[in-house]
C-alpha positions in Angstrom: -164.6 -9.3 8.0 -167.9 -12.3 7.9 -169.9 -13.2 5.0 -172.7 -11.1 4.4 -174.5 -14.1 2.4 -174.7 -16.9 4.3 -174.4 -16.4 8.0 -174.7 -13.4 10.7 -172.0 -13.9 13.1 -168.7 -12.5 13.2 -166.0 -13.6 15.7 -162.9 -12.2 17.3 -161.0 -13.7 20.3 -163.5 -15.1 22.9 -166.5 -12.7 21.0 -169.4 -13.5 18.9 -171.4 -10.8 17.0 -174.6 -11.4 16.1 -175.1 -8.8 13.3 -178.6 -9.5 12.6 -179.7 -9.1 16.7 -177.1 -6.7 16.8 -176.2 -9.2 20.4 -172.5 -9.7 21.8 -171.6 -13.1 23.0 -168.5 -13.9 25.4 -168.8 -17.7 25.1 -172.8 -18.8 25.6 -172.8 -15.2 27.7 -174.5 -12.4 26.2 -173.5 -9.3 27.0 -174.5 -5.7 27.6 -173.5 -3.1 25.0 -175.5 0.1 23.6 -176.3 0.3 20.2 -173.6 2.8 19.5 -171.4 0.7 20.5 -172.4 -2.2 18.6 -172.4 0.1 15.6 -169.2 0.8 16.0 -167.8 -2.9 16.7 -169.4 -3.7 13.4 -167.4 -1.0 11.3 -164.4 -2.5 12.7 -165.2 -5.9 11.9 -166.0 -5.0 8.4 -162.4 -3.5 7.7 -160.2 -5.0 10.5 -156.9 -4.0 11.0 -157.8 -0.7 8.8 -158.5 2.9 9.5 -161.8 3.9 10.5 -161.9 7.1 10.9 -163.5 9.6 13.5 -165.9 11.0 10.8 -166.6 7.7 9.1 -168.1 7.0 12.6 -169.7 10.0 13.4 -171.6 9.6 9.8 -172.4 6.3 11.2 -173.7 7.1 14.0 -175.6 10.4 13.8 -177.0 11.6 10.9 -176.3 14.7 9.0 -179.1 16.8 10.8 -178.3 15.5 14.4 -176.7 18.5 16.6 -174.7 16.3 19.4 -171.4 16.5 21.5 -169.9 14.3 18.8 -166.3 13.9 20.5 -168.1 13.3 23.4 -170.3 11.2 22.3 -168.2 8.7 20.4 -165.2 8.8 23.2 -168.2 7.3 25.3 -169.0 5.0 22.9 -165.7 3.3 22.9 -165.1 3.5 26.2 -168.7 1.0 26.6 -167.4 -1.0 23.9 -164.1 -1.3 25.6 -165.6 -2.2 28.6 -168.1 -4.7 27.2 -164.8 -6.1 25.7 -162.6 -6.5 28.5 -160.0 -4.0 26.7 -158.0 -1.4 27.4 -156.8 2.2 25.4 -153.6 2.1 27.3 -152.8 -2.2 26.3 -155.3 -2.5 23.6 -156.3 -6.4 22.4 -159.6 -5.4 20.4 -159.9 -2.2 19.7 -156.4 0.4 19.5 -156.9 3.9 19.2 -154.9 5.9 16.5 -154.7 9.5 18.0 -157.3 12.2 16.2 -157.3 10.1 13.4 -160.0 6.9 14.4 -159.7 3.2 15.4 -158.9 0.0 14.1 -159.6 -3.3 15.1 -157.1 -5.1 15.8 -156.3 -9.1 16.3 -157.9 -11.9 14.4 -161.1 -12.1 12.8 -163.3 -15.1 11.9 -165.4 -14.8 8.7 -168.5 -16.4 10.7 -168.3 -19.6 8.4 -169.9 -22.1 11.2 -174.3 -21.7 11.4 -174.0 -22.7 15.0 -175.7 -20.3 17.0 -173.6 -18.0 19.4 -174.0 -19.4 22.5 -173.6 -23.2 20.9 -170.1 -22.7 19.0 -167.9 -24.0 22.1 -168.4 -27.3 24.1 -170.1 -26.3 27.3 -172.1 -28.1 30.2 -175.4 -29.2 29.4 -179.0 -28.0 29.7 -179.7 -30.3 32.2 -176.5 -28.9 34.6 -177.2 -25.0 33.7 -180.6 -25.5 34.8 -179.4 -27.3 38.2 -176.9 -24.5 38.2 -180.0 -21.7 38.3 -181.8 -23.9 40.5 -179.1 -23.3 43.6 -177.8 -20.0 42.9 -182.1 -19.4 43.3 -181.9 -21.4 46.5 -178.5 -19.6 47.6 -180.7 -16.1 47.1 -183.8 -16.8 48.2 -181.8 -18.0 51.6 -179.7 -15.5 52.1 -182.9 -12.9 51.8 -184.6 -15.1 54.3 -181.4 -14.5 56.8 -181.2 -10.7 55.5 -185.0 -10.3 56.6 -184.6 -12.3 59.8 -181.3 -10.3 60.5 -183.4 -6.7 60.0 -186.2 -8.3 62.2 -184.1 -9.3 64.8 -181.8 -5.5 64.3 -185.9 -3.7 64.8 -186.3 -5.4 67.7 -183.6 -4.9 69.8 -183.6 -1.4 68.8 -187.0 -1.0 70.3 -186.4 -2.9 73.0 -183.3 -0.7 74.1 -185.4 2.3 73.5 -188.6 0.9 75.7 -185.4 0.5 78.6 -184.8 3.6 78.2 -187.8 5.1 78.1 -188.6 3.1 81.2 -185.4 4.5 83.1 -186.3 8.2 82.1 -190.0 8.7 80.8 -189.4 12.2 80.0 -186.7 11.4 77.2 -184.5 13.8 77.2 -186.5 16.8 77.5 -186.7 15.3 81.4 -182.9 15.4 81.3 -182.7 19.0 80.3 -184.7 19.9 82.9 -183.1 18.1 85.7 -179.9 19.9 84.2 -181.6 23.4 84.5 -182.9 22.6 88.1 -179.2 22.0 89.0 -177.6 25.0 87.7 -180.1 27.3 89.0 -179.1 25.8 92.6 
């Protein structure tokens, strides 16, 4: 359920929809979820707690003309969205499967009243602290790359080095030590 005159955003537990940039937010974090998906998280929110069924979101999602895997297809789709979600078929807390019949959103459902932005709606640190934050988990990378690199040189040369002793030992390689071997049993 949101308001479909004023604002955008729809919001369930932790999770903020953006229906106009079609974007899921966890918090300020936006996540990852394919369009599918998204299309069906927003069927759900418009009825929650009802039946949607498996051919209401097949009509959704493909049109009439479209040949596809349609079990398939959809099964996958929920699956992302589950994942996306944190959720679960077996324990559901967002999204509960009714068997051969659809899905149903379950849980509460904010109508999307407030017109702060997504990643604004809860207290959180500052601009000034998330950049400091980027600022040393850059640092933390670009030193542990520098120890990777120095690791891998440092890995190159002592494997060239053992290979130069033994190249010094035997000269030959091993072809040299297959024919010492022949020479012996030939004795």
């Amino acid at each position: 359920m949101y308001d479909r005159s004023g604002t955008n955003l729809a919001r369930f537990g932790p999770f903020t929809l953006n229906l106009h940039s079609r974007e899921l937010h966890k918090g300020p974090t936006r996540l990852k979820v394919p369009d599918q998906s998204i299309e069906i998280l927003t069927a759900l929110l418009e009825r929650p707690g009802e039946l949607i069924t498996r051919e209401e979101l097949r009509r959704r999602l493909w049109p009439e003309d479209t040949f596809v895997d349609f079990e398939h297809g959809l099964n996958a789709a929920v699956r992302r969205l589950r994942d996306a979600l944190g959720d679960s078929a077996d324990a559901p807390s967002f999204v509960e499967t009714l068997p051969r019949r659809g899905y149903r959103l379950i849980g509460g459902v904010d109508n999307g009243q407030s017109t702060t932005p997504p990643d604004q709606s809860s207290p959180g640190p500052s601009a000034a602290a998330t950049v400091e934050d980027a600022r040393r988990v850059g640092e933390l990378y670009s030193s542990l790359w520098r120890r990777a690199l120095a690791d891998q040189e440092r890995a190159w040369k002592a494997y060239h080095h053992e290979r130069e002793s033994h190249r010094e030992a035997d000269p030959r390689g091993v072809s040299g030590w297959l024919s010492r071997i022949r020479r012996r049993l030939k004795r």
